[in-house]
N, C-alpha and C positions, 0 to 999 in steps of 0.2 A: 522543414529542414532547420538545422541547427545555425545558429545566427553567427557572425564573424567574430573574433574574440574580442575584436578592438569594439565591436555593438555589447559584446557581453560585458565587458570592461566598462563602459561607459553606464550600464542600465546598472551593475555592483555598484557603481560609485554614485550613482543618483538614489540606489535602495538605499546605500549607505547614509547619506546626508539625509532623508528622509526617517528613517530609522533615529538618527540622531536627531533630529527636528522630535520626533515622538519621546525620544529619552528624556529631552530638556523639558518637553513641557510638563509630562509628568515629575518632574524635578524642582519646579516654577512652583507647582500645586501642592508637592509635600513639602518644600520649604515653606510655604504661607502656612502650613498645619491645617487646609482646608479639606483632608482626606481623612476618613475611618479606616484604613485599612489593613488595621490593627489587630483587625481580628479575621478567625477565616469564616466570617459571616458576609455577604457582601448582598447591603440592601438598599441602597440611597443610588440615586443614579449616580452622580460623580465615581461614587465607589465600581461603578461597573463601568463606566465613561475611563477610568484610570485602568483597572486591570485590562479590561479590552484595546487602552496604546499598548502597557506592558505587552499583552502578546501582540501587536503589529509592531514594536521596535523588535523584539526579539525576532520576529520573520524578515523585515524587511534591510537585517543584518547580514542574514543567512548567504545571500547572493555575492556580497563584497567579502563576507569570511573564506566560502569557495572559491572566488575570484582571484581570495589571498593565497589559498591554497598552493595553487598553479605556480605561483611565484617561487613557492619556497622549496626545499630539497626534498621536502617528503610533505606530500598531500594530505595523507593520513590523519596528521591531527586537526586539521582543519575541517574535515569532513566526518571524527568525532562531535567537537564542539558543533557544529552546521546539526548536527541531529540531534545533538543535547539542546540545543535552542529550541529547535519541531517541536521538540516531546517535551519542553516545559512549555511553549508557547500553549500546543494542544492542553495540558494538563492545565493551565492555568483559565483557558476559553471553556473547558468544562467545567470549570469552578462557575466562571462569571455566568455562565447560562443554569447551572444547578443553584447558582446562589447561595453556595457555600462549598467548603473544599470537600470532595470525595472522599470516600476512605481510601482506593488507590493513590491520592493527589500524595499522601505521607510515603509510600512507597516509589513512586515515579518522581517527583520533585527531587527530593535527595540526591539521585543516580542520572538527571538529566543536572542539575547543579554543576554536580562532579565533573560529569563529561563535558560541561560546557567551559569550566574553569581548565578543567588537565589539557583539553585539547586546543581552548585560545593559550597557556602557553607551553604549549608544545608547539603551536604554530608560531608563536615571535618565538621560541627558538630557532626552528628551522629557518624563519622567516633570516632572523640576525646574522645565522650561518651561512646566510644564501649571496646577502648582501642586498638584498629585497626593500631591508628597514634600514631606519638609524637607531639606534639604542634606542633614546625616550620611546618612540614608537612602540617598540619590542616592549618595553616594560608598561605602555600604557593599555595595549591592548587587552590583559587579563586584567588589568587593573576595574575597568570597565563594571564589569560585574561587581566588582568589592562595590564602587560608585553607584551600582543601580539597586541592589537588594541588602546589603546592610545599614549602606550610608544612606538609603533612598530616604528615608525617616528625617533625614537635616539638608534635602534637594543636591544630596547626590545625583543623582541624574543630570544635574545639570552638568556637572562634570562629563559624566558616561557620554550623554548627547553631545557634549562637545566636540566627544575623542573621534566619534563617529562621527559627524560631519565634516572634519579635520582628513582623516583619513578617506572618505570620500571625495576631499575635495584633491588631495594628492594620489588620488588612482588618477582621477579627470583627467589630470594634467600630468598623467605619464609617471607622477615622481615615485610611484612604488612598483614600476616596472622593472624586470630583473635584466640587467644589463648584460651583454656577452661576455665582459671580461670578468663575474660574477658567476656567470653560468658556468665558464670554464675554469673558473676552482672549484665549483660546486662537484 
C-alpha cells in the first residue's frame, strides 16, 4: 500500500539531498580536470564511475521533483521533467554499459534535455504562483541543469548538488510545503 505523504515527503527530501551529494561529487572531480568525458567514448573506470552518479543524481531527483509537483497548481510539468530525467538517466546507463553513446543516445538525449529543462521550469512557475517557493528557489531549480551539463566541465555540479541538497533539506523541514492560505489563491 501507498506510504503517508508526510513518509513520501520525507524519503523526496532524503533522494533529494542524496542526489545532491551525487551532483557535487561529480562536480568535485570535473572541477579537478580528473575526468575524460569529453568524448562519447567511455573507457577508464572513473569515466564510468562518473556517468553512472550522472545517472543516480538524475533518478534520485526524480522523487523530490514529483514531490514538488503536488505543491504546485499544476503537476504536469513536474512530471514532464520527472521523465525527461528517466529517459536521460536510462539513455546515459546504456551509454555507460555499451561504452560508448548509442546511436539512439543523439535522438533521445536532445528531447529528454528539453523536457527536463521546459518542465523543471514550468514547475518553479507553477511552483512561484502557487506560493510553494521563494523566487531564488524558482529560478534555481532549472538553473540546475545549466550547472550539471554545460557548466559540468568547470565543477558545476557543485553548484547543481548544492541546490539539491538545499531543497531537500527545506522539504525535511516543512519549508516547501504549500500553505492553506496559498492553496486558497491558488
Amino acid at each position: 500500500m501507498f506510504k503517508s505523504l508526510a513518509t513520501n515527503i520525507r524519503f523526496a527530501a532524503l533522494a533529494a539531498m542524496a542526489g545532491g551529494a551525487a551532483w557535487t561529487v561529480t562536480g568535485a572531480i570535473q572541477l579537478t580536470g580528473n575526468d575524460d568525458l569529453r568524448t562519447s567514448d567511455i573507457e577508464s573506470a572513473l569515466e564510468h564511475a562518473m556517468l553512472g552518479m550522472f545517472s543516480v543524481a538524475l533518478l534520485l531527483t526524480v522523487p523530490a521533483v514529483l514531490a514538488l509537483s503536488r505543491q504546485a497548481r499544476s503537476p504536469r510539468p513536474g512530471h514532464i521533467a520527472a521523465a525527461g530525467q528517466v529517459a536521460l538517466a536510462i539513455a546515459a546507463t546504456t551509454s555507460n554499459i555499451a561504452g560508448h553513446d548509442p546511436t539512439f543516445f543523439l535522438v533521445v538525449a536532445p528531447i529528454a534535455n528539453l523536457m527536463w529543462l521546459a518542465g523543471t521550469i514550468g514547475l518553479s512557475v507553477s511552483l512561484r504562483r502557487a506560493g510553494a517557493i521563494s523566487k531564488p528557489v524558482a529560478f534555481l531549480l532549472p538553473a540546475v541543469q545549466v550547472f550539471c551539463l554545460p557548466l559540468s566541465l568547470v565543477g558545476g555540479g557543485l553548484i547543481g548538488g548544492a541546490v539539491w541538497i538545499a531543497v531537500g533539506y527545506l522539504m525535511s523541514v516543512g519549508a516547501l510545503r504549500r500553505t492553506e492560505v496559498s492553496a486558497a489563491v491558488a
